[in-house]
C-alpha positions as CSV (number, residue, x, y, z in Angstrom):
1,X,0.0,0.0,0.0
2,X,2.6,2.5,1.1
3,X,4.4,1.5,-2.9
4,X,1.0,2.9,-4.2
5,X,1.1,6.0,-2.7
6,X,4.7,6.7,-3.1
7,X,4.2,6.0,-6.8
8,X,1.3,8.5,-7.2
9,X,2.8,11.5,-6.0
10,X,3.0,14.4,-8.7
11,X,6.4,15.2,-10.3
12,X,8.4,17.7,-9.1
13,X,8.0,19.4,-12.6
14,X,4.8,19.6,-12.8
15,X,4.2,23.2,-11.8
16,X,7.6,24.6,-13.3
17,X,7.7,27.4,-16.4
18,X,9.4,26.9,-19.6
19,X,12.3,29.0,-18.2
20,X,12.0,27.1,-14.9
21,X,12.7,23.5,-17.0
22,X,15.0,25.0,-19.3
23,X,17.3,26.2,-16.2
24,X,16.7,22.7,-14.7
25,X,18.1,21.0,-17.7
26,X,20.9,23.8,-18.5
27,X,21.6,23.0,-14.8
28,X,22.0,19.4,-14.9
29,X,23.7,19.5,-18.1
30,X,26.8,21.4,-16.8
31,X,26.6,19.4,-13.8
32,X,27.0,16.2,-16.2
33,X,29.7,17.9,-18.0
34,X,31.5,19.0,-14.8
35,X,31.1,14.8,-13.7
36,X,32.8,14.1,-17.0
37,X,35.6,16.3,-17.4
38,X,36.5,15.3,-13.6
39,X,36.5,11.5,-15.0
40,X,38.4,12.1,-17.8
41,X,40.9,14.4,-16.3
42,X,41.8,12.7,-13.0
43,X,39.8,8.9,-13.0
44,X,40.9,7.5,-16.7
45,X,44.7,8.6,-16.3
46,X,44.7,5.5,-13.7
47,X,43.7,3.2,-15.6
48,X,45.3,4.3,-18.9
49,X,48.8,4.6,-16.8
50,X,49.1,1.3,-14.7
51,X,51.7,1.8,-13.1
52,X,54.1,2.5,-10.1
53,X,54.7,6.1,-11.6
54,X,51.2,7.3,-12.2
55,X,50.0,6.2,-8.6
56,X,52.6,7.1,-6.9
57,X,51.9,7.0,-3.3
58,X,48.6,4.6,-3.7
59,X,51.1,2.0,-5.7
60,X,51.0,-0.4,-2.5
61,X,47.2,0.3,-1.8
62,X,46.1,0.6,-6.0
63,X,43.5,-2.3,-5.1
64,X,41.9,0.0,-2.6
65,X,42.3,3.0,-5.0
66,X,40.8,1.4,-8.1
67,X,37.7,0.4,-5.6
68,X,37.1,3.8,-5.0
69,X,37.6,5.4,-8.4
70,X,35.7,3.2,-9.8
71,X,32.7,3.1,-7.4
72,X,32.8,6.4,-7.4
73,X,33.0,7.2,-11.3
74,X,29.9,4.2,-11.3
75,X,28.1,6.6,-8.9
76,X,29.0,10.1,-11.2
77,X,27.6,8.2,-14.3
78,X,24.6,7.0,-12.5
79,X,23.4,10.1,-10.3
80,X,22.0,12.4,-13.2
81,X,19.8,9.2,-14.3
82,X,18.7,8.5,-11.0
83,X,17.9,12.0,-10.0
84,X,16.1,12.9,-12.9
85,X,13.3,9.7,-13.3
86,X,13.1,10.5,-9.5
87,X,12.7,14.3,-9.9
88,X,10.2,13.8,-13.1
89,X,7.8,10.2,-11.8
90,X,8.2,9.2,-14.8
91,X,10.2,5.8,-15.9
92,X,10.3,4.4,-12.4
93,X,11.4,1.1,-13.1
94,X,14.3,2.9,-14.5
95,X,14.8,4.7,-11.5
96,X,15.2,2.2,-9.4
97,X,17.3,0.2,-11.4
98,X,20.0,3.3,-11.7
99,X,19.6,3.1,-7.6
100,X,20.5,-0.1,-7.1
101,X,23.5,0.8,-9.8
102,X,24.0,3.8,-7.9
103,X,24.3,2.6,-4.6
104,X,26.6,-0.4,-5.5
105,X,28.7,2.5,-6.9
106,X,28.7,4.3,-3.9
107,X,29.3,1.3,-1.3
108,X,32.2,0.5,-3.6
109,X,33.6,3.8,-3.2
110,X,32.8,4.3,0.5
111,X,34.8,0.6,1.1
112,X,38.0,1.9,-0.8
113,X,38.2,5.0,0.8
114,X,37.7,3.3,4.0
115,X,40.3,1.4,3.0
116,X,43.0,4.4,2.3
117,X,41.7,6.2,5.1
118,X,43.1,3.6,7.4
119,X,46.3,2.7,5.8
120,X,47.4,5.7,4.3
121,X,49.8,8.5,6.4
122,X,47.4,11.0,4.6
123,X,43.7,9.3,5.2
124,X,41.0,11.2,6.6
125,X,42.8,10.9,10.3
126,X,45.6,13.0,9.1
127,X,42.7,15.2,7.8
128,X,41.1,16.0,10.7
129,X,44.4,16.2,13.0
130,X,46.1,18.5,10.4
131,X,43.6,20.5,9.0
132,X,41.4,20.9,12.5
133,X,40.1,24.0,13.9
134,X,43.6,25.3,14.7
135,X,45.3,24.9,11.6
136,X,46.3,27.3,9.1
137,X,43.3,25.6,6.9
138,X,45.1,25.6,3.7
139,X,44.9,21.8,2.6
140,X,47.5,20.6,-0.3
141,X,45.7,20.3,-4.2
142,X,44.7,16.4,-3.7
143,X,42.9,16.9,-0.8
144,X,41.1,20.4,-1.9
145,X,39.4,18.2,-4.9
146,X,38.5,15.8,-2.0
147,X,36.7,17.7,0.0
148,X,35.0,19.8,-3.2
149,X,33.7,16.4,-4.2
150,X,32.6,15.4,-0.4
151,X,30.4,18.3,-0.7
152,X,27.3,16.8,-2.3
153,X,26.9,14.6,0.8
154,X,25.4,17.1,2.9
155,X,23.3,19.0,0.1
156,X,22.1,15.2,-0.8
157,X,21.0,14.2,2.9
158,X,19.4,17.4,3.6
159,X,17.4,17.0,0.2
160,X,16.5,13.5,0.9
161,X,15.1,14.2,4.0
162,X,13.0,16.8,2.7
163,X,11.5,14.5,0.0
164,X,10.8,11.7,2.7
165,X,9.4,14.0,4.9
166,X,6.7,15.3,2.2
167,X,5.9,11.4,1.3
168,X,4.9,10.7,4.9
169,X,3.2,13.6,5.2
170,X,0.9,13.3,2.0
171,X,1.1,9.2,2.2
172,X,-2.5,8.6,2.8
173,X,-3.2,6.0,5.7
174,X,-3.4,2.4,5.3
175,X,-7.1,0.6,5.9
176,X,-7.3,-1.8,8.2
């Protein structure tokens, strides 16, 4: 019953202008080219380049570093298509199918970073005790495209929440 309901809700679309949609798609357009040109520039040149050379410091730990790379390039590739059949209503089986995709991707990625956080001298503990609140907060170029790309986390939860919230709130009750 509660798969019915969630099914019939109204795209998010639905009330938008011509301008509004056009801005949606310029929007998510650049945001695909932006996911794209990240891959090509700084995911393919490890896998094109296997070697000691190109990963330099992840050479011992490339297993962990492929994991992540590639999880996480799954979950770039996937995100527009899951996002969009989610914002829209429309083509849900497809939706759900890029989630599953999606999250796979993103499990993958959370595993390898786990990984390098642990066993790397420059892992998120060396982060936080280098970069902390009394720092001179000026992190090195690897770990500045970290964090840009750790951004979307919080944007993401905060977003989810707010669509969950709206389901429960206009999911009609279930009859006894």
């Amino acid at each position: 019953m509660a798969h019915a309901a969630a099914t019939n809700l109204a795209p998010a679309s639905a009330g938008k202008s011509k301008v509004g949609k056009t801005l949606g798609i310029v929007a998510w357009t650049a945001l695909v080219a932006i996911a794209v040109a990240f891959i090509l520039k700084d995911v393919f040149h490890y896998y094109l380049n296997y070697n000691a050379a190109a990963f330099n410091p992840y050479w011992p730990r490339r297993g962990g570093l492929l994991l992540h790379i590639t999880g996480g390039m799954v979950a770039l590739l996937t995100a527009p298509w899951q996002f969009f059949t989610g914002l829209t209503g429309r083509r849900m089986n497809v939706h759900r199918y890029t989630g599953r995709i999606f999250l796979g991707g993103v499990t993958a990625g959370v595993i390898g970073a786990t990984y390098l956080a642990f066993t790397t001298t420059f892992g998120w503990f060396r982060v936080f005790s280098d970069y902390g609140p009394t720092s001179h907060l000026k992190p090195p170029g690897d770990l500045a495209v970290t964090l840009a790309w750790a951004c979307w986390v919080v944007p993401l939860c905060i977003n989810e929440a707010r669509v969950q919230l709206k389901r429960i709130r206009t999911a009609k009750p279930a009859r006894a």
